[in-house]
N, C-alpha and C positions, 0 to 999 in steps of 0.2 A: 584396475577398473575405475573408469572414470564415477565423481562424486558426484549424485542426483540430489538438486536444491529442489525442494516440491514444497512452494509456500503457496498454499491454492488459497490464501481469504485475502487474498491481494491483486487487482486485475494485471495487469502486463506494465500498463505505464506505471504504477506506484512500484510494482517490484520492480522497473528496471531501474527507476530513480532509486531508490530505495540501498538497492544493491550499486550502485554508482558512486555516490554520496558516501558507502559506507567504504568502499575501495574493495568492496569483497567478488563486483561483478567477473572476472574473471575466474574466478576462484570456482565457480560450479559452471559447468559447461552444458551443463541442462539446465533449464528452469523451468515450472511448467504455473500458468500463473489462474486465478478462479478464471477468467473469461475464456480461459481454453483446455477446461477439462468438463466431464458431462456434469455432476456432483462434487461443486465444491465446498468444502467444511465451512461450515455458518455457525456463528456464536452469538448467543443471544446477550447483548450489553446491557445492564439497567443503566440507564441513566436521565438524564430530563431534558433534554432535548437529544434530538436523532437527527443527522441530515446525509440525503442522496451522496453527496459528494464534497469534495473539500473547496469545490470550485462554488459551493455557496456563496451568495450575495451576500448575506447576515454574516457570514464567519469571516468573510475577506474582509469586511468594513470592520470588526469586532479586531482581529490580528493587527489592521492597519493604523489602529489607534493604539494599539503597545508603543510604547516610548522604545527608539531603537538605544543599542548597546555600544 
């Protein structure tokens, strides 16, 4: 029986990056990702700032000033 990856608090494009990046995409032949199931699992995070997406303006300027390695 094939292995079902069901990581729903992740929309399609971060889990397929995600799983690409890690070499594991092959490895689950399903995935099913939050923007394609009815109720997907939500976790509430405290923290002090919140943002929509990683494609923020504020974060990408914030990352882009890390000194590269």
């Amino acid at each position: 029986m094939d292995e079902l990856l069901r990581l729903v608090n992740s929309p399609r494009a971060l889990l397929d990056a995600a799983l690409v990046r890690g070499g594991l995409s092959e490895m689950f032949p399903v995935k099913l990702a939050a923007d394609e199931v009815a109720a997907p699992k939500h976790q509430d995070f405290p923290a002090d700032v919140v943002i929509e997406s990683l494609r923020d303006e504020d974060l990408l300027a914030w990352v882009r000033g890390w000194p590269r390695r």
